[in-house]
N, C-alpha and C positions, 0 to 999 in steps of 0.2 A: 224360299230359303235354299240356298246353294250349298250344295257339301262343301267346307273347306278344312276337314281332316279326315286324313286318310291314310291306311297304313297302318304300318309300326305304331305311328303316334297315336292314333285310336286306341290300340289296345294298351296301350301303357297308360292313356286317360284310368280306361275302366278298369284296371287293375288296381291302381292308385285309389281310383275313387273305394272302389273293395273295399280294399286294405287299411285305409281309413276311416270307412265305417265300421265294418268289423272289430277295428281297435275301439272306436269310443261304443260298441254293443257292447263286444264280452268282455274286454280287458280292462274297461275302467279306464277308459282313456280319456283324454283333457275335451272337455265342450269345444273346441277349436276343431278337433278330427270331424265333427259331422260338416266338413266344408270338402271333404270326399263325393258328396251327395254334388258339386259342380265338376267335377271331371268326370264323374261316372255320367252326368244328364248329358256333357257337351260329346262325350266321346260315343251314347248308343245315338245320338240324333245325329252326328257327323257333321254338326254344325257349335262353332265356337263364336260369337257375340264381338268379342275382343277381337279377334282375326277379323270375323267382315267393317269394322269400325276401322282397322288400319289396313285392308287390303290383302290381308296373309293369308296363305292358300298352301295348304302340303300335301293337296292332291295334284295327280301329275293330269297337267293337260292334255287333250288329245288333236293333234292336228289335222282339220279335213283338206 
């Protein structure tokens, strides 16, 4: 498995994904917020499912 997020966008995954669980733990928030638990899983593994199915990549290449 190839990392294809990286960056900025990693951490605004796991942020989101947080912030969505944390809403459906303590606030009573709608059954739909535990779908936080897929940006928080894609963005610590640095790999998105959806991106390698269409070829998307927001890490920066390196050229030898």
């Amino acid at each position: 498995m190839k990392a294809n997020i990286c960056g900025a966008e990693r951490a605004v995954r796991i942020i989101a994904g947080l912030a969505l669980i944390a809403w459906a733990l303590f606030a009573n928030g709608p059954v739909w917020a535990w779908i936080g638990v897929v940006p928080l899983v894609t963005g610590l593994i640095n790999y998105c499912p959806a991106y390698g199915i269409f070829g998307i990549s927001t890490c920066k290449t390196k050229h030898e």
